[in-house]
KOLDO-909118 format. One record per residue (C-alpha): residue number from 1; chain; x, y, z. Coordinates in steps of 0.25 Angstrom, whole numbers, padded with zeros to 4 digits. Layout:
NUM,A,X,Y,Z
...
This chain:
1,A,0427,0691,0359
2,A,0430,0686,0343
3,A,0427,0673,0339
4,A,0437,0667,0330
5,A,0434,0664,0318
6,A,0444,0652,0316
7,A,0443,0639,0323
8,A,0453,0638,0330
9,A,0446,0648,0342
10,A,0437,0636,0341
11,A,0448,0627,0345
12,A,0452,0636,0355
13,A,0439,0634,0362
14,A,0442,0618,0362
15,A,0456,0619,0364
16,A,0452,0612,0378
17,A,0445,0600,0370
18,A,0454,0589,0366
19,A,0452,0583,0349
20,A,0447,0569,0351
21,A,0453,0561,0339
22,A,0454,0545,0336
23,A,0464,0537,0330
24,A,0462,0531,0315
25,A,0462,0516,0322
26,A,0454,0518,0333
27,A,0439,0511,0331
28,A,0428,0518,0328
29,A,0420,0515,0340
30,A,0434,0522,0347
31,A,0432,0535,0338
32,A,0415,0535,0342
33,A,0418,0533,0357
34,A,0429,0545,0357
35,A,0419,0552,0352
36,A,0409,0549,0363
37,A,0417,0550,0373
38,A,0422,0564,0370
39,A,0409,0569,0363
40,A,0414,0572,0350
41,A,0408,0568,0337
42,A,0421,0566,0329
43,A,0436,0563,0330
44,A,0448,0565,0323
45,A,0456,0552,0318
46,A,0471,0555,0321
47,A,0481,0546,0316
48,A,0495,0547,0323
49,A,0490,0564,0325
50,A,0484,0566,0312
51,A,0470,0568,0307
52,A,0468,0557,0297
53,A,0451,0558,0301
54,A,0438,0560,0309
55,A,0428,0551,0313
56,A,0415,0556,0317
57,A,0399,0553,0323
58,A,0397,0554,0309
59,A,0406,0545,0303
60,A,0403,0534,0314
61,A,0388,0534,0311
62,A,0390,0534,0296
63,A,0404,0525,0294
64,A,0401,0515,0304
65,A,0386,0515,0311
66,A,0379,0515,0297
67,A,0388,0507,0291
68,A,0387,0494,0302
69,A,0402,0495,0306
70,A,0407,0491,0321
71,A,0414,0506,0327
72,A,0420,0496,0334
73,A,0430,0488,0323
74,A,0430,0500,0313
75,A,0441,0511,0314
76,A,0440,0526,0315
77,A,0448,0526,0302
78,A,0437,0518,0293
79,A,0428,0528,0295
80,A,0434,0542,0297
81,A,0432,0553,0290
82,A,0446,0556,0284
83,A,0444,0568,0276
84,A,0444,0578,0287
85,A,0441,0592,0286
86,A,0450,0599,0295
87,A,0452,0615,0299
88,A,0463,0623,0303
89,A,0463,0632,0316
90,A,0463,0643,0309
91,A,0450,0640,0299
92,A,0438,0649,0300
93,A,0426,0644,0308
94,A,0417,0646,0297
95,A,0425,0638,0288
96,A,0424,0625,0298
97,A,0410,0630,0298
98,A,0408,0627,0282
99,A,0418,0614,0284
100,A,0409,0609,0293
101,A,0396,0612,0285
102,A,0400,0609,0271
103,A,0407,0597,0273
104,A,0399,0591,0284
105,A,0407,0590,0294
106,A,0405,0591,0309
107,A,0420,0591,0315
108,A,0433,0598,0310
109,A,0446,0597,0312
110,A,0455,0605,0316
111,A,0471,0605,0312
112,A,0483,0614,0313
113,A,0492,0608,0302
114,A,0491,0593,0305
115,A,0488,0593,0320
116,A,0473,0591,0324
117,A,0471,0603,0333
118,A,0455,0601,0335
119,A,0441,0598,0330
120,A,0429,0607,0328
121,A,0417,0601,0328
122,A,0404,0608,0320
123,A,0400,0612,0334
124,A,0410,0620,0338
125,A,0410,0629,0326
126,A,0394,0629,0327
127,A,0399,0634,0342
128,A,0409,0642,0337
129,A,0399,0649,0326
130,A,0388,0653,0337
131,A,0398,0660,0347
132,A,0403,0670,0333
133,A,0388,0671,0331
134,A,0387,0677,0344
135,A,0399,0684,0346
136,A,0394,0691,0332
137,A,0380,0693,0336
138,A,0386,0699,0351
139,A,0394,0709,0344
140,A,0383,0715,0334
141,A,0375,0715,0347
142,A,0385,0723,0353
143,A,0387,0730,0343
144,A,0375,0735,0339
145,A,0371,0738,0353
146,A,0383,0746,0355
147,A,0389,0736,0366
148,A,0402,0733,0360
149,A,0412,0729,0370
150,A,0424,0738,0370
């Protein structure tokens, strides 16, 4: 067994899990009850198919909770974050891996051109780094026992 070193086998993996997303206009209170509902800590905001955002957790506690605003009169689009960082199927785990750590961010993005074909959250490339980790450390242990498969 390999484990591929772009994100895309990690999309694979989810290919069974649908991407949430939100519309611009819905509420805010819409966005944070989504999330609940389908355990996710971030949406999408997809207008007419495009990515225009994200809203996360994050931006609810800090944009709406600390600020005294009602989730429910407030639209997704006056607090998303709309300077997404996206990736591309074929970008290199360990490059999501720095995306996520450098610019603090816990969700990415996927797209193929325009289309939004999925999301990686920091978990599933923490997931994604302990399997390689012990795929590696298996082989050397075969390896240096002289167990290699043939």
């Amino acid at each position: 067994m390999q484990v591929s070193r772009h994100i895309a086998s990690i999309l694979a993996q989810k290919k069974d899990q649908p991407v949430w997303s939100i519309d611009p206009e819905a509420t805010v209170f819409e966005a944070i009850e989504l999330m609940a509902q389908k355990n996710v800590g971030a949406l999408p905001v997809l207008d007419n198919g495009h990515l225009v955002g994200i809203i996360s957790e994050r931006d609810y506690t800090r944009k709406v909770i600390l600020k005294g605003k009602s989730s429910k009169e407030i639209a997704v689009k006056e607090i998303m974050t709309e300077q997404v960082l996206t990736v591309q199927p074929n970008t290199p785990v360990t490059e999501c891996m720095r995306i996520v750590t450098e610019r603090r961010v816990r969700h990415l993005p996927v797209m193929d051109k325009d289309k939004l074909i999925g999301i990686l959250s920091i978990g599933d490339l923490l997931k994604w780094t302990i399997s390689a980790q012990e795929l590696a450390i298996d082989n050397l242990e075969r390896f240096l026992t002289g167990n290699e498969p043939s």
